[in-house]
N, C-alpha and C positions, 0 to 999 in steps of 0.2 A: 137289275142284276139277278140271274139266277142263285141260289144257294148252293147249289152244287157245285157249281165253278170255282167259287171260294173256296168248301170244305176241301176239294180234292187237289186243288194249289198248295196248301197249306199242310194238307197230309203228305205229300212227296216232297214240300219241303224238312215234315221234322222228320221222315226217313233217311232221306240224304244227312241231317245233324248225328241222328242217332248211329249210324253204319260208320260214321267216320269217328266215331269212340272206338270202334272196335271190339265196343262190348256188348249190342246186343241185335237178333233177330227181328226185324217188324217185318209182320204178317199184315198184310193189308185183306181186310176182308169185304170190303166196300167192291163196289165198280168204278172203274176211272171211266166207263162212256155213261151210265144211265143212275138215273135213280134204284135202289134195290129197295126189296119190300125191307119193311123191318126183321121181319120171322126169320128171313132168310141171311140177312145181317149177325142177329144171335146165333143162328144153328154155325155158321162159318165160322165164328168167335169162339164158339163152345168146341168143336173139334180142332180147335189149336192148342188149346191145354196154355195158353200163353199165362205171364203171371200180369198182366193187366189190359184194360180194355180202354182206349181214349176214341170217344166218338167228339170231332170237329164241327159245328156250327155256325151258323149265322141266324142271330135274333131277328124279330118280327112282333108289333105290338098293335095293336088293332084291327082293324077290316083291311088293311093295305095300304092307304092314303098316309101322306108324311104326318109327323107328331114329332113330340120332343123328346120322349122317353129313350132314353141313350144308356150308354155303361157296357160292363163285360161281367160276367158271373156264369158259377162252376156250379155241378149239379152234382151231389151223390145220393146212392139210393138209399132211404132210409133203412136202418140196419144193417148197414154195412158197417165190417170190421174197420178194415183199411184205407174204403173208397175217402170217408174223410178228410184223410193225411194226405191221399194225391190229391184231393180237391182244393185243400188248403195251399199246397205248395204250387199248383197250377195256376191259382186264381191270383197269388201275391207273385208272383213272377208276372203274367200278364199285365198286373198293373203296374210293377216296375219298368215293364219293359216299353208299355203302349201310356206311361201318364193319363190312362183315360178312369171313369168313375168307376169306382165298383159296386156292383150290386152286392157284393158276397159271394159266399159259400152256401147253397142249399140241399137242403133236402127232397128231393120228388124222384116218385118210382116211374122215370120216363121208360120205354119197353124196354131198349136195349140198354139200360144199364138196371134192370129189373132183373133180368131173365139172360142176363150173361154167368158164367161162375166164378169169374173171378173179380180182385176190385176193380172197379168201370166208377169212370168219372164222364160228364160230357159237358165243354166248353161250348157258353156263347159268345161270339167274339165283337161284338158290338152289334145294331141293331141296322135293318136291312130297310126300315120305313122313317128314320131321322138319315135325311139331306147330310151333315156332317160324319154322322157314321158309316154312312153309307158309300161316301167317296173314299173312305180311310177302307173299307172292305175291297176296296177297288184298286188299292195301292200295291203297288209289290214291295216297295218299302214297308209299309204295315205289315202284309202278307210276312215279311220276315221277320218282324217282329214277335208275329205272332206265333210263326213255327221255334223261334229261339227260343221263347218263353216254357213252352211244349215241354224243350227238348232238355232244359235247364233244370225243369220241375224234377223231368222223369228222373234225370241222370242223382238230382238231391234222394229222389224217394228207395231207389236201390243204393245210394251211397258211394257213386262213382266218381269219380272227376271229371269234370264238364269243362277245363279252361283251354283243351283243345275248340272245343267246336268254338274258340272266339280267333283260333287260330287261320289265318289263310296258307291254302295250300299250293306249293308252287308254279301248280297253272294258275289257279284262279288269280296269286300274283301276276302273274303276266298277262291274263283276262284284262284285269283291272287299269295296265299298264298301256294296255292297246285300247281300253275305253276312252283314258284320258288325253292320249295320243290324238285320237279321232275328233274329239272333243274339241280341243284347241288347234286340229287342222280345219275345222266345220266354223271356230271363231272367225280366225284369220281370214278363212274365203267370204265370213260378212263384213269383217271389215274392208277390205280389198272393193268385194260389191261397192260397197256404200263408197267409196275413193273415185271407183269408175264411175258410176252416177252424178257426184261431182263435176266429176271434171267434165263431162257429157253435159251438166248443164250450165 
């Protein structure tokens, strides 16, 4: 699994959370086709004047090869005023929301939450060289787990109400409605199969 693939699924999912509060702007400064350098990450960050910076992740522990080392953990940059409090509320939401282990809340001056100016936090979302976390980064279930947690944290840190974003909205009600539809038309043609085959032998 690429990294990128994750971070940018996950980024236009807590987009789409946050837009449907109605209460705030995201500025995506990333690229959704390529990796961008870091430099170029910060200088896009720093002429938004936005009031925080969330950089998306996927962890990585050794030379490459699988291991056991697993969990999710949040980064802020040492000396930061406020980065703490989003890191705190990012990091306890994730693990409410994904039951997985935490490593904490840390402190390291990663580049772009170094050399952004405002508070910058940057989420690992489980680890990309353990077998079990690795198939959970590959889940779209997970994947929304993990953007709701995002979007839960942020909405606590400015002091919004977030018990819309658990709300469905009347398409996606009827999305949902025609998935299940599909679903128990796709049962009944195996069972039917399996009747024909029967009776064939």
């Amino acid at each position: 699994m690429k990294e990128f693939y994750f971070n940018i699924a996950v980024v236009k999912r807590i987009e789409k959370l946050l837009l449907k509060t109605g209460q705030f702007e995201v500025i995506k400064v990333g690229s959704e086709t390529r990796d961008m350098p870091l430099g170029e990450i910060v200088s896009n960050a720093n002429k938004t004047n936005a009031d925080i910076f969330v950089s998306i992740h996927a962890n990585a522990f050794g030379s490459g090869g699988w291991n056991s080392v697993t969990g999710i953990e949040t980064f802020n940059c040492p000396g930061s005023s406020m980065g703490p409090k989003l890191a705190r509320l990012v990091q306890d939401e994730l693990i409410k929301a994904t039951g997985m282990i935490s490593r904490g809340v840390k402190e390291k001056a990663f580049y772009v939450i170094r050399y952004t100016t405002m508070p910058a936090i940057l989420s690992e979302n489980g680890f990309m060289t353990n077998k079990r976390d690795a198939q959970k980064l590959l889940d779209e279930n997970y994947r929304d787990k993990i953007a709701m947690a995002h979007a839960v944290a942020i909405c606590k840190y400015f002091n919004i109400d977030y018990s819309i974003l658990f709300e469905d909205s009347e398409k996606e009600k009827q999305d949902k409605k025609i998935q299940d539809c599909l679903a128990i038309i796709n049962e009944i043609d195996l069972i039917l199969e399996k009747l024909r085959n029967k009776l064939k032998s």
